[in-house]
C-alpha positions as CSV (number, residue, x, y, z in Angstrom):
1,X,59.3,-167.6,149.6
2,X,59.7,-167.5,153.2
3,X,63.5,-167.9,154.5
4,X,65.0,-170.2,156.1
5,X,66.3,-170.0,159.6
6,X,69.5,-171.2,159.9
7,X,71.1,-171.4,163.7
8,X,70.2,-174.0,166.7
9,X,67.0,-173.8,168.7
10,X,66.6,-174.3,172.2
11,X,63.3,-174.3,173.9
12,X,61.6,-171.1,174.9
13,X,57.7,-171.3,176.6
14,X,55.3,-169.7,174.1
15,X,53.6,-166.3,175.0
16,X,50.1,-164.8,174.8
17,X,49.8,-162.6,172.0
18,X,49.1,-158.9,173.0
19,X,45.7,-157.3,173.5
20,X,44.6,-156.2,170.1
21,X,45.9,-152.9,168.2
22,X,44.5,-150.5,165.8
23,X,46.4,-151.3,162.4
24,X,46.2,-155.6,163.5
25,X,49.9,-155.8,164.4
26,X,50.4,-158.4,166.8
27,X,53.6,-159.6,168.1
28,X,54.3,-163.4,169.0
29,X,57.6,-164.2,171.3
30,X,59.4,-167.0,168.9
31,X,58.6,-170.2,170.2
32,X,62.2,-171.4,170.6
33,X,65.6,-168.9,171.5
34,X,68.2,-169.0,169.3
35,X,71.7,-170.1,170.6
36,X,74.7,-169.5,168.5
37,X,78.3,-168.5,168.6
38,X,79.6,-164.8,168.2
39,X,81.6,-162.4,169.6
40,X,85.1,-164.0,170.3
41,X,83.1,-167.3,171.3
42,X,83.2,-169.2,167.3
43,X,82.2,-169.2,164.0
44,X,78.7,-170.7,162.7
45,X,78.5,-171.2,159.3
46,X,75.6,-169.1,157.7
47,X,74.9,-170.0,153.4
48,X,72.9,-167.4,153.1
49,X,69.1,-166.7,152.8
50,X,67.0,-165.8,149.7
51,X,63.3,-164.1,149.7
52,X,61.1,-162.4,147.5
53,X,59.4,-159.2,149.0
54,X,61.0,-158.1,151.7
55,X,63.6,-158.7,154.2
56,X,65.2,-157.8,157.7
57,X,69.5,-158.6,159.0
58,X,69.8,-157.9,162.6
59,X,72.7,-158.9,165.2
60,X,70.3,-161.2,167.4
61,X,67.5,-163.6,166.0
62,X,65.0,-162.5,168.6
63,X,65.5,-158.6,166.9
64,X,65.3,-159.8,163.7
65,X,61.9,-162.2,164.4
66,X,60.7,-158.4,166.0
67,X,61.3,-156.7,162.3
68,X,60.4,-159.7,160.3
69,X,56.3,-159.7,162.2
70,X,56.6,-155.7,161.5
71,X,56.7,-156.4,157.6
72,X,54.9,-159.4,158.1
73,X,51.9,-157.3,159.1
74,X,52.3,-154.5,156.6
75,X,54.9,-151.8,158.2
76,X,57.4,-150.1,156.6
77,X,61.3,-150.8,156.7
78,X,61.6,-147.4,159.3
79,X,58.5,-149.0,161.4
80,X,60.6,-152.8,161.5
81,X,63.9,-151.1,162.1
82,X,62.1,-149.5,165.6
83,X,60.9,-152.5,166.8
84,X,64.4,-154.2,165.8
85,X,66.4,-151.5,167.7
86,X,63.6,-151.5,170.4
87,X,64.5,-155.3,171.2
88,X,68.4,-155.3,170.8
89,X,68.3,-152.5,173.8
90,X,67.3,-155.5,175.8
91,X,68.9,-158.3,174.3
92,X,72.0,-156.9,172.7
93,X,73.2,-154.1,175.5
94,X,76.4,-154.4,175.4
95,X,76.5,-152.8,171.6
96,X,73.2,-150.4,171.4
97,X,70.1,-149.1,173.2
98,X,67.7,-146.4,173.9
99,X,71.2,-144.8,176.0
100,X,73.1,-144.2,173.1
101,X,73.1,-142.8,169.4
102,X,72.5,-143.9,165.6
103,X,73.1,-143.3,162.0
104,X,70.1,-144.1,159.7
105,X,70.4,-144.0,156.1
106,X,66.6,-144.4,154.3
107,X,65.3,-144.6,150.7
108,X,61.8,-144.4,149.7
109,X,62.5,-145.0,145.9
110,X,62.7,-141.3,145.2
111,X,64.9,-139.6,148.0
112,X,67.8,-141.0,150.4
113,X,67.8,-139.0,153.6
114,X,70.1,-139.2,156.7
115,X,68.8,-138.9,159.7
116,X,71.4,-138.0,162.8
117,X,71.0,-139.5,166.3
118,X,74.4,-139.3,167.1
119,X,75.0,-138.4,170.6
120,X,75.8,-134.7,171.7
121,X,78.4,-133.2,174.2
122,X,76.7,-131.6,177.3
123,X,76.9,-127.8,177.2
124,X,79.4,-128.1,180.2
125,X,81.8,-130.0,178.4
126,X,85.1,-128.6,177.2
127,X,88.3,-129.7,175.5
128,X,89.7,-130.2,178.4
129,X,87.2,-132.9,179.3
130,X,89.9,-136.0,179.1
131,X,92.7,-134.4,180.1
132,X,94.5,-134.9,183.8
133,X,95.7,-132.2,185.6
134,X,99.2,-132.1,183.9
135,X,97.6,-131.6,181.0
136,X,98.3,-134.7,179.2
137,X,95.3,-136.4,178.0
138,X,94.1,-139.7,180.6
139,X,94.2,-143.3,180.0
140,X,91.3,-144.5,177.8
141,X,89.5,-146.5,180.1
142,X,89.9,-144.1,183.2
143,X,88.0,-141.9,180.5
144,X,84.9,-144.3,179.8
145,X,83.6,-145.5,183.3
146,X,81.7,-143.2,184.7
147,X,79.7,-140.2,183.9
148,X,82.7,-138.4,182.0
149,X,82.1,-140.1,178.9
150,X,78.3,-140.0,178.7
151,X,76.9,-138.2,175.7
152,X,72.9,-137.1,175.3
153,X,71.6,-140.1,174.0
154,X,69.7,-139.3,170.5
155,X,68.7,-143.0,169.4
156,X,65.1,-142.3,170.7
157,X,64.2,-138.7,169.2
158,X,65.9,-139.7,166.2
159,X,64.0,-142.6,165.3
160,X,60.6,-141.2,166.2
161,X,61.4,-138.2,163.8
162,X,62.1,-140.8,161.1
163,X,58.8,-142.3,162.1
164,X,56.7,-139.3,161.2
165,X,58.2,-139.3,157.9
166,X,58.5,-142.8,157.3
167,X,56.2,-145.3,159.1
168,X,52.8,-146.6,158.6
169,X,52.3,-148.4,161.7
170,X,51.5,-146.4,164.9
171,X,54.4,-146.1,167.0
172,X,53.2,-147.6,170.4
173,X,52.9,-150.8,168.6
174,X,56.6,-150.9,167.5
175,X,57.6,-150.7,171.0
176,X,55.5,-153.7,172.2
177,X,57.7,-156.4,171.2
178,X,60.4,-155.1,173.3
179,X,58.0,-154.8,176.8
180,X,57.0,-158.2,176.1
181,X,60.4,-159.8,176.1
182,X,61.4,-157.2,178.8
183,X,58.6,-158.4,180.7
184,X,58.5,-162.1,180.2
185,X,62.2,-162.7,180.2
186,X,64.9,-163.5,177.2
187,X,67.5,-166.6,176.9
188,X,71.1,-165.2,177.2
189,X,73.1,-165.3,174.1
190,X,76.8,-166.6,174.0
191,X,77.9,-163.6,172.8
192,X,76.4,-161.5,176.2
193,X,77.6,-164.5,178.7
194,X,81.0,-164.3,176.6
195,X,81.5,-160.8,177.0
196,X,79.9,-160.5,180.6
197,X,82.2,-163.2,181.0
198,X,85.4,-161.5,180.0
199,X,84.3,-157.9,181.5
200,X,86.2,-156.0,183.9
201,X,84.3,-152.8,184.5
202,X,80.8,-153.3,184.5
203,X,79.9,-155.0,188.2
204,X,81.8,-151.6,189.9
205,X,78.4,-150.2,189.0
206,X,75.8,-151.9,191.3
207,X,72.9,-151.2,189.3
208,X,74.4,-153.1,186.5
209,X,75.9,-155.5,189.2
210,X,72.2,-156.9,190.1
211,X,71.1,-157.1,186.5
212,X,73.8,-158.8,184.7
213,X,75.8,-160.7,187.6
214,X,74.0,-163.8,190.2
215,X,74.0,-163.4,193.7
216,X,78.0,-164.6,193.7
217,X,79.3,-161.7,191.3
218,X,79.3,-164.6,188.4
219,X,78.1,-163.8,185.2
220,X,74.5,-165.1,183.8
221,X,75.3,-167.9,182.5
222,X,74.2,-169.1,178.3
223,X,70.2,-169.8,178.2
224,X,69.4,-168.1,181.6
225,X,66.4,-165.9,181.2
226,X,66.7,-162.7,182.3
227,X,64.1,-160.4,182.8
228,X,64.1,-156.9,183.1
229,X,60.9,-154.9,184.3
230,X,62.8,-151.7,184.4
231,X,63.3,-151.5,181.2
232,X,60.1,-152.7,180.5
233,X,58.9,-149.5,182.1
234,X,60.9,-147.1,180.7
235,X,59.4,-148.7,177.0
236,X,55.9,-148.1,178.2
237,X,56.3,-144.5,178.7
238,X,58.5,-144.4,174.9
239,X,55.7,-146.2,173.8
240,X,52.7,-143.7,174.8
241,X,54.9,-140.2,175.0
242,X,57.6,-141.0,172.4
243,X,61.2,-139.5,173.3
244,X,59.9,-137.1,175.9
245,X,59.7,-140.1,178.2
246,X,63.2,-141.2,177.8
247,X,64.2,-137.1,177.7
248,X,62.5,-135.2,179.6
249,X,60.9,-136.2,183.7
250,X,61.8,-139.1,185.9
251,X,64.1,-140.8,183.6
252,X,65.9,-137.8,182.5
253,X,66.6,-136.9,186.0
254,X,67.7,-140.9,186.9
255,X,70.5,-139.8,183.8
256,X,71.1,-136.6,185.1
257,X,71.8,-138.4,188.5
258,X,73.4,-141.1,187.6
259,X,76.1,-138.9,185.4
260,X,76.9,-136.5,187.4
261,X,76.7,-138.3,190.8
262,X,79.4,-140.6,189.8
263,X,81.8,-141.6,193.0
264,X,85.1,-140.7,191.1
265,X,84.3,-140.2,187.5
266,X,81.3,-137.7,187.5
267,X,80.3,-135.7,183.9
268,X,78.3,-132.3,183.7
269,X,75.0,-133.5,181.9
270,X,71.4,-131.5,182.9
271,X,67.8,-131.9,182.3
272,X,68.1,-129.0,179.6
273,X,71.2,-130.9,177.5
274,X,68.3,-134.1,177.3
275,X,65.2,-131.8,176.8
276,X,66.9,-129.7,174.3
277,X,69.0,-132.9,172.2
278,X,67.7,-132.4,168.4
279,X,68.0,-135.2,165.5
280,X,69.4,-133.9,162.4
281,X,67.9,-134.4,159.0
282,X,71.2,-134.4,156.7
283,X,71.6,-135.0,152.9
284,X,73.4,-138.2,152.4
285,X,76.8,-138.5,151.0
286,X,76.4,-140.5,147.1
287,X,79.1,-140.7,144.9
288,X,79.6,-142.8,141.6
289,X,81.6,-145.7,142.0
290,X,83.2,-147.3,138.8
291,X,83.7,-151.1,138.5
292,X,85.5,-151.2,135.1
293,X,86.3,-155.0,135.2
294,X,82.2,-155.5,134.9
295,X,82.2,-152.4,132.5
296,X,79.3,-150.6,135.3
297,X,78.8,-147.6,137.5
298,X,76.9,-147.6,141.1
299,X,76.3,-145.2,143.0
300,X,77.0,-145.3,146.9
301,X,75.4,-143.3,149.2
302,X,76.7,-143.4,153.0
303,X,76.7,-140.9,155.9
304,X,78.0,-137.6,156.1
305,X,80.0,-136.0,158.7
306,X,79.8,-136.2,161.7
307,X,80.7,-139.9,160.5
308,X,83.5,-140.5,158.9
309,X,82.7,-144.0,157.4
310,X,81.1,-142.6,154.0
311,X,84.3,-140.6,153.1
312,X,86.5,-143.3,154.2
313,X,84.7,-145.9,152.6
314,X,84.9,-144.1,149.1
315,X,88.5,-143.2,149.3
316,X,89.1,-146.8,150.0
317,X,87.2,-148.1,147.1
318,X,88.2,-145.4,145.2
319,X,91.4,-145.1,145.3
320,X,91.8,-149.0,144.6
321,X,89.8,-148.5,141.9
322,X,92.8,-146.5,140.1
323,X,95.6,-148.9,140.7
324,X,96.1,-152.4,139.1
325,X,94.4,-153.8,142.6
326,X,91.2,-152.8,140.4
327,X,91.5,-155.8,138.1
328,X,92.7,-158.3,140.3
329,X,90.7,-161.2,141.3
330,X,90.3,-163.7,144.3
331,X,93.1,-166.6,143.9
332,X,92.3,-170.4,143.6
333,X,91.2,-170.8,147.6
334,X,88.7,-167.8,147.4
335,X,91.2,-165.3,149.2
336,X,92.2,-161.4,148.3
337,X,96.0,-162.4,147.3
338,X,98.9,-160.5,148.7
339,X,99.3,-157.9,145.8
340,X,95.5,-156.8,145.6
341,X,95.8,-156.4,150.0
342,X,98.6,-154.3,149.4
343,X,96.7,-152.3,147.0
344,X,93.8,-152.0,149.8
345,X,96.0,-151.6,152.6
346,X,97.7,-148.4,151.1
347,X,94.9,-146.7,150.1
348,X,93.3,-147.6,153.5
349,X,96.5,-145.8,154.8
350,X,95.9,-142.5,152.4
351,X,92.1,-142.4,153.9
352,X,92.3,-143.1,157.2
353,X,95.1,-139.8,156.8
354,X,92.9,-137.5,155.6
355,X,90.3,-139.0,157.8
356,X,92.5,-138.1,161.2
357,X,92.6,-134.4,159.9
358,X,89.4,-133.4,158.2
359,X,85.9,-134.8,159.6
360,X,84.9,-133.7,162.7
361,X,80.8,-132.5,163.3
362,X,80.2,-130.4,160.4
363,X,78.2,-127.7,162.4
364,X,81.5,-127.0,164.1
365,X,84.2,-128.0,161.6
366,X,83.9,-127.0,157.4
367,X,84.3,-129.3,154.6
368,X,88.0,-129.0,153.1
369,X,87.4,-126.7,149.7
370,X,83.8,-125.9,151.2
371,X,82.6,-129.6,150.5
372,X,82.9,-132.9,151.7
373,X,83.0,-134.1,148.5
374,X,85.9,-132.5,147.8
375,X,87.4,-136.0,149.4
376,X,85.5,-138.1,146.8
377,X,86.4,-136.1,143.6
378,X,88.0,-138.5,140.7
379,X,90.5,-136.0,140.4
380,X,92.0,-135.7,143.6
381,X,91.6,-139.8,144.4
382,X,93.7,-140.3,141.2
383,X,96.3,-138.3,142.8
384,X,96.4,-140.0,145.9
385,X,96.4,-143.7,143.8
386,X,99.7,-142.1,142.6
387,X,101.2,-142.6,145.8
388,X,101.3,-146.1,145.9
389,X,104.3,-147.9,145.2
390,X,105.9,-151.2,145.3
391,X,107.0,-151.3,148.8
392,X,104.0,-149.9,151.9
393,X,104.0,-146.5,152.5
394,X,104.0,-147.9,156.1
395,X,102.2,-144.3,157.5
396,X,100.3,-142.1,155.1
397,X,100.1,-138.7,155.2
398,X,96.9,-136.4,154.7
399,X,96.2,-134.5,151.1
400,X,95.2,-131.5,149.8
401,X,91.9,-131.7,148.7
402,X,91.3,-127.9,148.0
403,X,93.6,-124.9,147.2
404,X,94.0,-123.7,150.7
405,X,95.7,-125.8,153.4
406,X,94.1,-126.8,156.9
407,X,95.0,-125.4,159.8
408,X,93.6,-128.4,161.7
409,X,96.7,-130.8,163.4
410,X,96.3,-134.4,162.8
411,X,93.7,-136.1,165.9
412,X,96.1,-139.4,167.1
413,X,95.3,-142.8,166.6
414,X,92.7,-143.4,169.8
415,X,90.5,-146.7,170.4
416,X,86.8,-147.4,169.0
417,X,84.7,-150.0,170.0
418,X,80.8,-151.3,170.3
419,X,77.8,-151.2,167.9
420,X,75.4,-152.9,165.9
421,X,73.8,-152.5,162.3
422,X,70.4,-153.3,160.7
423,X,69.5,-153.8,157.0
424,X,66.0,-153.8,155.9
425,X,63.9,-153.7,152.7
426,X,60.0,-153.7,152.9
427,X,57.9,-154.7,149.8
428,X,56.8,-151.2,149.1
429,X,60.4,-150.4,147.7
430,X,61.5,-148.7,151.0
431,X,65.0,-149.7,152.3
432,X,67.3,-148.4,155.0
433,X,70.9,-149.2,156.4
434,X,71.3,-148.2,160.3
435,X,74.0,-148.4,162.4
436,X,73.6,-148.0,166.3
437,X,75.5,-147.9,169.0
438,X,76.6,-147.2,172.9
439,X,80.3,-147.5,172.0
440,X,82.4,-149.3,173.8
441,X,80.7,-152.9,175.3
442,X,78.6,-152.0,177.9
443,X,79.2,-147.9,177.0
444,X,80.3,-146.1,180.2
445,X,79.2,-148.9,182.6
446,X,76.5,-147.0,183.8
447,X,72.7,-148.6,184.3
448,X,69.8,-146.5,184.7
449,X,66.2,-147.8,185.2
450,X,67.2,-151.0,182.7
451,X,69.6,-149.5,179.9
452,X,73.0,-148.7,180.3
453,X,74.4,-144.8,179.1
454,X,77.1,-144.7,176.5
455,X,80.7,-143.6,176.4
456,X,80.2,-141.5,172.7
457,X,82.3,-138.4,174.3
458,X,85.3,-140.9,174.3
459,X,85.1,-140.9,170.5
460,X,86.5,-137.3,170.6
461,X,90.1,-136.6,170.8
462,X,91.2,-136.9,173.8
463,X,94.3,-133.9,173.1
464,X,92.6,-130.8,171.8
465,X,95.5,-129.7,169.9
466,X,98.4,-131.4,168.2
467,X,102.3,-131.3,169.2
468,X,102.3,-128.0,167.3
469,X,99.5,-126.6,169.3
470,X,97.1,-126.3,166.3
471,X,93.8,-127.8,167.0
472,X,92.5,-131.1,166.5
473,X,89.4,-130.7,164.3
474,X,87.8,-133.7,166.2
475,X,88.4,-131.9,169.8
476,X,85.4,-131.9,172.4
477,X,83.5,-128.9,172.2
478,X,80.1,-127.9,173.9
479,X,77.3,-129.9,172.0
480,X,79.2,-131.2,169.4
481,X,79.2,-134.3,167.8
482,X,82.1,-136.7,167.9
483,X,83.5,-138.0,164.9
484,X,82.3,-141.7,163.8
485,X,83.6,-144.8,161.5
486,X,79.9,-145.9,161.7
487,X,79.1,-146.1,157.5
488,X,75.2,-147.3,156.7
489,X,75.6,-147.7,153.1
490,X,73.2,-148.1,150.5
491,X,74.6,-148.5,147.0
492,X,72.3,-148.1,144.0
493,X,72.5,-149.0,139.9
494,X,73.3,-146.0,137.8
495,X,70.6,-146.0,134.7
496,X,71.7,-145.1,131.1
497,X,71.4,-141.7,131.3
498,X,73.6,-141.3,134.5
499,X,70.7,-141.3,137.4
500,X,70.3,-143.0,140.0
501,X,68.8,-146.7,139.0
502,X,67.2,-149.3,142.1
503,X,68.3,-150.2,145.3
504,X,70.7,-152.7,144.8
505,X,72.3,-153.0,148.3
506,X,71.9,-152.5,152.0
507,X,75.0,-152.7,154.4
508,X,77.3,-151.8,157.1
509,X,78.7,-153.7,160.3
510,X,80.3,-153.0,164.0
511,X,83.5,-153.3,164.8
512,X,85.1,-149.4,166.1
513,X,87.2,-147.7,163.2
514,X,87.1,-151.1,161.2
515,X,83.9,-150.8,160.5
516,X,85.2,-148.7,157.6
517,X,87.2,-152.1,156.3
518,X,84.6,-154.6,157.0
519,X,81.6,-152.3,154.9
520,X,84.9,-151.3,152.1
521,X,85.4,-155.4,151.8
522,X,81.8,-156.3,151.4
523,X,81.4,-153.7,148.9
524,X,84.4,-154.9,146.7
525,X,83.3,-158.7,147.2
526,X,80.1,-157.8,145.8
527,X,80.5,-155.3,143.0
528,X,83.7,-156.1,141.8
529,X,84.0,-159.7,142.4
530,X,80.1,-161.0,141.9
531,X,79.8,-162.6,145.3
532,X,76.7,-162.8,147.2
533,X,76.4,-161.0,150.3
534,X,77.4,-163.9,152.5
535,X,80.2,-165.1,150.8
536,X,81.2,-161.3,150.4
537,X,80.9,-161.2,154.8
538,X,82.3,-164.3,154.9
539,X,85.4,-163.4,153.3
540,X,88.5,-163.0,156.3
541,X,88.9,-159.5,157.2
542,X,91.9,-157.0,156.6
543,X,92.8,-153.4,156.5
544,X,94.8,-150.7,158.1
545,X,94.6,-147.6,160.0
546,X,97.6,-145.8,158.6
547,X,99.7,-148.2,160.6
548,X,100.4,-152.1,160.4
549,X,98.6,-154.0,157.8
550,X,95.7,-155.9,159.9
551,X,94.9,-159.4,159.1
552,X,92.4,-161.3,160.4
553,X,94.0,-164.3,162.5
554,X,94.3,-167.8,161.2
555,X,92.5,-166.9,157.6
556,X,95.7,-166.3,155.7
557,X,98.5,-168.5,154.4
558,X,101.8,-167.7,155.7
559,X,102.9,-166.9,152.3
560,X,100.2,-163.9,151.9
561,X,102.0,-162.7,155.5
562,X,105.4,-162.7,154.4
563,X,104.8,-161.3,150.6
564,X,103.1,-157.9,152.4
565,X,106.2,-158.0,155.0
566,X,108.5,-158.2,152.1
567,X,106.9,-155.1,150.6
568,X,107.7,-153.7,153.5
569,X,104.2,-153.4,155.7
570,X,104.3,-154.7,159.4
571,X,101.2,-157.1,159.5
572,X,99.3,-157.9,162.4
573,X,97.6,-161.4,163.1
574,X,95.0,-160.4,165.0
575,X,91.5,-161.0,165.9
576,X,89.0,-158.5,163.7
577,X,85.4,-159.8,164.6
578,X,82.7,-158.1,162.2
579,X,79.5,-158.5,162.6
580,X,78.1,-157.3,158.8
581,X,74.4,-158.0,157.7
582,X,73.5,-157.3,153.9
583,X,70.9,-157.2,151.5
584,X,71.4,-157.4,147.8
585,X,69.2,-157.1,144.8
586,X,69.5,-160.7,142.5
587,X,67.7,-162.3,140.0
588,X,67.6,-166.4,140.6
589,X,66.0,-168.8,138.0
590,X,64.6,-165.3,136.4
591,X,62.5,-164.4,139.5
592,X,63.5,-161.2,141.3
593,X,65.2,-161.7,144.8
594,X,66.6,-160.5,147.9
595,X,69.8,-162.1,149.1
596,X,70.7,-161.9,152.6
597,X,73.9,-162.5,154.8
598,X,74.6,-162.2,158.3
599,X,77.7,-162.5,159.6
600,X,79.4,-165.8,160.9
601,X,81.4,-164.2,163.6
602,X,78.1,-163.1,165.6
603,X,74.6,-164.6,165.7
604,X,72.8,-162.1,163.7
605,X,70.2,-163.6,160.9
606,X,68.1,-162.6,158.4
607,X,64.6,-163.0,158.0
608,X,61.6,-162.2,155.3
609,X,59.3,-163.4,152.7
């Protein structure tokens, strides 16, 4: 069954297909560019989609059409999600690209593996990296512009690792569909013109000031077409040398330059930090997840540390699975009712404590009780669920998963933006969940030769050690990783005799440290409460940081608001824009199935047959 696309079309100039290749992949611009709401800019309704063999969810249509021709033509899930990532570098740049870092979680049917591009402090860098000259750590933004904040990108070497374990297709072909829409020029999505639109920072660099501005200093307008031959060039070289190109020469020196040659905001970055950046191959994090109101076990795997998403993810879910939240169903309208969000909203509260004190890079930090696990254990989630009350615990504070206590101080609450996320499943049972970022939109501001460098040294702490003068676990350190909410997640059946069963579901989302809450609800929506995955997405968003209880804006009924405020939560109205894609496992009229939902905040879609 082929699936349906569901956004507007405007008219896009077919291309020439490219000059033939090896394995017969050939890539074919879509002959109309999709223009939908997202970002800040609306909501589009999205039903859902339904195929049969395989399937690709991407932020932006023209990456997903990119993924979609990849498994059309017989590539794997890892070969689709490089061409998909390849392309949102030029049409999404505001959230990912070759400049910045990635999670990728990937099952061939046998083994899940994690492979690490997240992005590395240069050797130069200290703890003192964000602080002022007083010693008191800088305002955030005067910490992103520039070269400070720019860690070694490891999107690139990551994925071609994952490649040589993973891919059928040869590589140079994955990158073509990117050079051809570099080259031939892309429509401008509402979401880029929106937030171009509503950016401060990004035209003090003039690099990015001639690519993404007109003549007048106004933003490209929705529908231009924007080319970008820079880029296109840089691709070329990925294409025939792999992550050398991006690492090592010409364009590693345009990074060195542009980083540390900053006019007021330089970093310390050299050719040896990009030559010498490694992707990590890292067991994934899988626990057991019990739903006991549809008498069944899952289990979840998600990303270890350096990210913090897994852990978070399974306190949330666990936790709430040991209170009477656990049993509680959606009310008459469809909507989480006010007792099962407090439920969520505390143990969001117990996580995100033990979150602020524990994970940090593992190479540099150890696992409370010598395992990260330790977080996840029945035991110890059962004693945090016996914190929770009838009134909010309002702010949480961290356990003691093992016998010996921390000696870490507690990292304070600090912003977290950006980033994109990819679900794929091919039709040889391969599936992965990536999430991919530059951080904040538009990363440190910086453009070199058509991609803009990430801020990913801003998610560190920007105090190194806490009013006590302990250190904070999550401190900036000389190539180390900072600490992520990103959370890939792919949840499998359990079988009969307790082992893992079939891929069941691919997920994850954007959206800073609330990526944690937007994966956690679309997990619940679809395990515990038997929705499909885009009525799971489309459900409002909510959660909380160990502070107020966050709601999204205009998707609750003032009596929801007041019953959390009378239990004694502060709740925010606020905007919380997600941008989830999801694949599930179904069977519809007896025929196996992959359902599909992209979220109606953002223009992402899903494609497949």
């Amino acid at each position: 069954m082929t699936s349906r696309r569901l956004f507007a079309l405007t008219a896009l100039a077919s291309a020439a297909l490219l000059a033939g290749c090896a394995s017969g992949f050939r890539y074919t611009p879509p002959t109309a560019a999709p223009i939908t709401p997202e970002g800040g800019s609306g909501w589009i309704d999205k039903p859902g989609w339904a195929m049969g063999k395989f399937a690709v969810a991407a932020a932006n249509p023209l990456a997903t059409d990119a993924g979609y021709q990849v498994l059309k033509a017989g590539g794997s899930a890892m070969d689709a999600a490089i061409a998909v990532q390849m392309v949102l570098s030029l049409v999404e740049p505001q959230s990912s690209g070759i400049g910045g870092g990635a999670f990728l979680l990937h099952s061939d049917g046998r083994e899940v593996v994690a492979w690490d591009g997240r992005e590395t402090a240069p050797a130069a860098a200290n703890e003192k990296l964000f602080l002022n000259p007083d010693g008191k750590p800088m305002p955030f933004y005067d910490g992103v512009v520039g070269g400070r904040s720019v860690g070694v990108p490891g999107t690139v070497r990551m994925l071609e690792q994952a490649h040589r374990a993973h891919g059928r297709l040869p590589w140079a072909e994955l990158i073509q569909p990117a050079i051809q829409l570099a080259e031939q020029g892309f429509h401008v999505s509402p979401r880029l013109a929106t937030m171009l639109a509503n950016e401060k920072h990004l035209s003090k660099d003039p690099v990015a000031a001639r690519y993404f501005y007109d003549a007048a200093g106004k933003p490209w307008p929705v529908g231009h077409v924007l080319k970008n031959p820079e880029l296109a060039d840089v691709l070329k070289g990925i294409a025939a040398r792999g992550s050398a190109a991006l690492l090592q020469g010409p364009v590693a020196q345009a990074i060195v330059d542009k980083v540390n040659g900053h006019p007021s905001n330089p970093g310390k970055m050299t050719l040896a930090d990009l030559a010498g950046y490694q992707a990590k191959r890292r067991a994934p994090l899988c626990h057991d997840l019990r739903v006991a109101a549809a008498n069944k076990s899952y289990e979840v795997c998600g990303f270890p540390p350096p990210s913090s998403g897994a852990i978070a993810v399974g306190q949330i879910l666990g936790i709430l699975a040991q209170t009477p939240g656990a049993a509680m169903k959606l009310d008459a309208a469809g909507l989480p009712t006010a007792d099962w969000l407090h439920y969520y909203t505390e143990a969001s509260r117990l996580a995100f404590a033990d979150r602020g004190l524990y994970v940090a890079d593992p190479d540099f930090v150890p696992a409370p009780a010598g395992n990260w696990l330790s977080l996840l254990d029945p035991a110890y989630l059962k004693s945090r669920a016996a914190l929770i009350g009838a009134q909010s615990l309002k702010v949480a504070q961290p356990g003691q998963p093992g016998a010996l206590k921390t000696s870490w101080a507690p990292m304070p609450d600090q912003p977290e933006y950006g980033t994109s996320h990819i679900s794929i499943v091919d039709g040889r049972g391969h599936a992965l969940a990536m999430t991919t970022t530059i951080e904040d939109a538009f990363g440190a501001r910086q453009m070199v030769k058509g991609f803009l460098l990430n801020n990913e040294l801003t998610d560190f702490s920007f105090a190194p050690t806490g009013a006590d003068g302990q250190p904070i676990a999550n401190r900036v350190q000389p190539g180390k990783r900072p600490r992520s909410s990103m959370a890939p997640t792919l949840v499998f059946e359990k079988n009969a005799d307790g082992t893992r069963g079939p891929l069941l579901m691919s997920g994850g989302s954007p959206g800073g440290a609330l990526i944690i809450h937007y994966t956690a609800k679309t997990l619940h929506g679809v395990l515990n409460w038997g929705l499909t995955p885009q009525q799971a997405i489309n459900l409002p968003n909510f959660g909380s940081v160990n502070g107020p209880s966050m709601l999204e804006e205009k998707k609750f009924p003032p009596a929801t608001v007041e019953a959390l405020r009378t239990r004694g939560a502060e709740v925010r109205e606020m905007n919380m824009t997600s941008g989830l894609q999801a694949l599930t496992r179904a069977t519809v009229h007896g025929q196996p199935m992959w359902l599909g939902g992209a979220d109606p905040r953002r223009e992402g879609v899903v494609m497949g047959d």
